[in-house]
N, C-alpha and C positions, 0 to 999 in steps of 0.2 A: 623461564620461571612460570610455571603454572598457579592461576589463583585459585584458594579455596572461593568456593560456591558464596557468592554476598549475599543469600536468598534469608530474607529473616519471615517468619510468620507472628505474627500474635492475632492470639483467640483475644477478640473484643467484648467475648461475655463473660471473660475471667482477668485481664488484663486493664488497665486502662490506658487511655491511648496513647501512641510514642508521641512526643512532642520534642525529642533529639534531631538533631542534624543525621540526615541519613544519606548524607550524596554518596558513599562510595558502595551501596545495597539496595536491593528489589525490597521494598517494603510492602509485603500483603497483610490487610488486613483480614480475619475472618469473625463473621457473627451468625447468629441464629437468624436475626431480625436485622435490619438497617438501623445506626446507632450515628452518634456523630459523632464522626472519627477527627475529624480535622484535617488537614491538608497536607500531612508529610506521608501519605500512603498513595504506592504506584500504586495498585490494585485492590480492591474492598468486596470482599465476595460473600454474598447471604444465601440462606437457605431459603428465600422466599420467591417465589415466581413472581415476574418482571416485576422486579424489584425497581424503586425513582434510581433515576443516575446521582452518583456517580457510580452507584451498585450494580455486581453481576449476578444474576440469580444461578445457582448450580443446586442438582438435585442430593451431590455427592459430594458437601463441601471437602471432607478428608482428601479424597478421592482426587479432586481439583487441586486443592494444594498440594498434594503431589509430586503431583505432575508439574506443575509449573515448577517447583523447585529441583527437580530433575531436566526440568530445560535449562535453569537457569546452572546447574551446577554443571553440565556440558556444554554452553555457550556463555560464562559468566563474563568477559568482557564485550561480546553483544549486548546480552541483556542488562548490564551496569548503563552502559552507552545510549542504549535506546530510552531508558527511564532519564538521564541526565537530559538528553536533549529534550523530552517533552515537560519536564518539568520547566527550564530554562525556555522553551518554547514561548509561555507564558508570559514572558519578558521582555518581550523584542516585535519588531514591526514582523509582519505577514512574511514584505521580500527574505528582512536576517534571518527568517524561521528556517526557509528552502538554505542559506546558505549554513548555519548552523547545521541540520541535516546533514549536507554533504560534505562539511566538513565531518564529519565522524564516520560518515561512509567512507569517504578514504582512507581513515586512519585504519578503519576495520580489515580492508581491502589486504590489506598488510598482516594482517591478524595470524595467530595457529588456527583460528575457527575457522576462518575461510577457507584457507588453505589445506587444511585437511578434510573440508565439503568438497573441495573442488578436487582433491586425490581419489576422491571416493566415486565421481560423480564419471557416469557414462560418457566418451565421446558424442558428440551431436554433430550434423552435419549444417553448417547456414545456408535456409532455404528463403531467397530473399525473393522481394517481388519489384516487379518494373515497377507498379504504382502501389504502393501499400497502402495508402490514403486516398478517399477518390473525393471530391468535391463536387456542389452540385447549388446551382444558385437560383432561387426563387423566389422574384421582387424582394423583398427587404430578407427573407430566410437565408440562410447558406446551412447547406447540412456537410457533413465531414464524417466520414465512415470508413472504420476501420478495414481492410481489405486484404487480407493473410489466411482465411480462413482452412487452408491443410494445418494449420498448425495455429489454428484458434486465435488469431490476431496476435501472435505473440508480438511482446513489444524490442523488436530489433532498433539497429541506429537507422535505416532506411524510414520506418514509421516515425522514430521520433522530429528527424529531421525533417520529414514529408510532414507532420503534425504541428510542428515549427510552422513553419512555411502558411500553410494555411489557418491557425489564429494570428499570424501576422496579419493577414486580409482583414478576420474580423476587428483584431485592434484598430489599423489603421480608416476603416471603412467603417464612420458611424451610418451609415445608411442601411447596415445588417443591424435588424433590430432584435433576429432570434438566429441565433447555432444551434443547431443538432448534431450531437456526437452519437455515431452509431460501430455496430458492431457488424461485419456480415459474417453469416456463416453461423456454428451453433454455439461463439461464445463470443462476449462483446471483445473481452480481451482476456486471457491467459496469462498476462504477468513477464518479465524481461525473457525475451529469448537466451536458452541456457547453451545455446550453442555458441554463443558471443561472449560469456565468462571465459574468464582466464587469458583472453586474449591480450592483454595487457598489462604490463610490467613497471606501470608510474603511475602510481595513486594520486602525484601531486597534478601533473597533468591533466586527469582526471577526474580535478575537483576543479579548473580552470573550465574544461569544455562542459563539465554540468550545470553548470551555473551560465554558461554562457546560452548552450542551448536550452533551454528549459521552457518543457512545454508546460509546466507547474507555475512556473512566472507568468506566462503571456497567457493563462488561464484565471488565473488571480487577476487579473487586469479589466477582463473581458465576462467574466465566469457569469455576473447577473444575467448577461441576454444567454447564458447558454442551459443547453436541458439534454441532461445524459441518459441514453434511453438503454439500459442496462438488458441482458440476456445472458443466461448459462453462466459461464466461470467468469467472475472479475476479482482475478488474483494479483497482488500485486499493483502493479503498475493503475491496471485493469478499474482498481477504484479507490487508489491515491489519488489518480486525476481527475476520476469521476465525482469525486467528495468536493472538488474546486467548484462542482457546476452550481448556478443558481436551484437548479432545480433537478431531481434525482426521481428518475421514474425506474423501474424495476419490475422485468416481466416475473411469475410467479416461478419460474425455476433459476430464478439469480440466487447465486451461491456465489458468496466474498470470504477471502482470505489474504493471510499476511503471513508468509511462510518465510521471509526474510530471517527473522532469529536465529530459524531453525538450522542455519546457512553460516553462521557466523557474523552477520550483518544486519542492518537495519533497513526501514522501508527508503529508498533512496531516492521517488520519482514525487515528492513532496508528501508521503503520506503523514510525517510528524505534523505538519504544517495544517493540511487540509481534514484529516478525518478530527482532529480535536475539536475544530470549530463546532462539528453537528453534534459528536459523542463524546466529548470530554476526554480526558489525555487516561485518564483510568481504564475507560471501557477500551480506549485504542491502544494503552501496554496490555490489555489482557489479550485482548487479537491478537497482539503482535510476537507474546509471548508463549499463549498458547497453542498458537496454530491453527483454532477451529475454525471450525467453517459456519456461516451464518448465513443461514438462509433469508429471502427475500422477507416473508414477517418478523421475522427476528430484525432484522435491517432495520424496516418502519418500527418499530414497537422503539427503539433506539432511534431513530430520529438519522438515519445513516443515509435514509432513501423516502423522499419525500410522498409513495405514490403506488402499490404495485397493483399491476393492470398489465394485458399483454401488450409486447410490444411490436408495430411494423417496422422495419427496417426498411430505409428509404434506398428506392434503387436494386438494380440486381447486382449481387456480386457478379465480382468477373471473374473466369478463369485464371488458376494460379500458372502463368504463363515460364516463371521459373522453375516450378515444381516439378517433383518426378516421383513416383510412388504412390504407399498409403500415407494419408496425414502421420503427420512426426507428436510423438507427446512431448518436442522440444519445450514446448512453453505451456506445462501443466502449474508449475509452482515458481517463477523466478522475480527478483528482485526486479526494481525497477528500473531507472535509466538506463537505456541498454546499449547506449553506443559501447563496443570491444575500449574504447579507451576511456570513457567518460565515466562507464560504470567498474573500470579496472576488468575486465573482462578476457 
């Protein structure tokens, strides 16, 4: 069964506002100016530059709406999916948020959307690394740094579980009073290794090991001492996790995206959970839905990235000691949780 497209629109300067039950539709609103729409809209877009949240300013409202409703009428059980869970987000502790999440990530995993992304999508080859995570301790600091860079720190199960691993230290170890998450190489993180999709055939399984390991948990725990020092691509994963940190710096060519919709799916590495806290669940269905890309001032102007300044990267990468070739564009755009079974992969 194929669903017609749930994409409803209403112009806010000729309508007034829906105040119907809208769970099973993408509710955009559009206006000239910022009006007040009320709460049953996933998305609210003006024609006015940085417009107050929960507004998105577009130069080209027709233009934007769209487009989103052509995402939405090619991935409309992603997109229904992804507005339930962030609206419902709202309603539940921080942990149910990550588990709500991935509960729907499974279910998606399952999906025609997915499945026919993943028909379409290039062979990849997994280019994994001895240490993908390197650690490094400095009286009360511990810094933690991504270390995948042929392939842009993509987020495979080796980092997630190596990423495990080390905010366990800082949880358990109140004597680290500041973490540093860094990136090496020329992007903090890339987003789930897509060489690791499809590897897995039990979504329920799947939703057992993400929750178990979850680096989006034991970040919510720890995230005040920590400070994500952002660079180049944080797709996906990339600044799902990065949106947990207390504090969000952002060197001036960070570029953020959420290309998961686009995919059949939604952000899976807690991005429901974490990006609404900074940018409210409107501005984070229109990322999620749109696919753009937002640049480092755009970030701050939103409230995404607390800071942009350039940033050092602590320590030298190491050589990619499994690797062979030119960098892979494996992890340009992919989902988050990456373990082959955890993210149904």
């Amino acid at each position: 069964m194929t669903l017609d497209s749930p994409f409803r629109l209403v112009d806010l300067d000729r309508e007034a506002p829906v105040r119907a039950d809208a769970k099973d539709r993408v509710l955009v609103g559009v206006a000239a100016e910022p009006v007040d729409a009320g709460p049953e809209f996933d998305v609210l877009l003006t024609g006015v530059a940085a417009p107050p949240r929960p507004w998105v300013g577009c130069a080209d409202l027709d233009a934007v709406a769209q487009r989103l409703a052509a995402v939405v009428a090619a991935q409309p059980a992603a997109s229904v999916a992804l507005t339930q869970v962030l609206r419902m987000g709202g309603h539940v502790t921080p942990p149910e948020r990550l588990v709500l999440e991935s509960l729907a990530y499974s279910v998606l995993q399952s999906g025609a959307g997915f499945r026919a992304w993943l028909a379409s999508a290039r062979p990849r080859t997994p280019r994994p690394a001895a240490e993908p995570v390197r650690l490094r301790r400095d009286g009360d600091r511990l810094s933690i740094t991504f270390d995948r860079p042929w392939v842009h720190n993509a987020f495979d199960a080796g980092t997630r579980d190596a990423l495990c691993e080390a905010l366990h230290v800082a949880v358990a170890d109140p004597s680290i009073a500041h973490v540093d998450l860094y990136g090496s190489g020329a992007a903090f993180c890339s987003g789930g290794d897509l060489a690791e999709f499809g590897t897995s055939r039990d979504p329920a399984q799947a939703h057992l090991l993400r929750v178990r390991r979850s680096p989006a948990a034991l970040l919510q725990e720890c995230g005040p001492r920590v400070t994500a020092h952002l660079h180049g691509a944080c797709v996906g994963a990339g600044i799902e996790l990065a949106a947990l940190a207390g504090r969000v710096l952002a060197a001036p060519d960070t570029v953020i995206r959420l290309p998961e919709v686009g995919m059949g799916l939604i952000p899976g590495a807690g991005g429901t959970a974490s990006l609404p806290v900074r940018i409210g669940r409107e501005r984070t269905a229109y990322l999620a839905l749109s696919g753009d890309t937002l640049s480092a001032a755009e970030a701050l102007g939103w409230g995404l990235v607390d800071e942009v300044d350039e940033i050092t990267v602590a320590g030298v990468p190491s050589p990619p000691a499994t690797a062979t070739g030119t960098p892979s564009a494996t992890a340009s755009d992919a989902p988050s949780s990456s373990d082959a079974t955890a993210a149904g992969r």
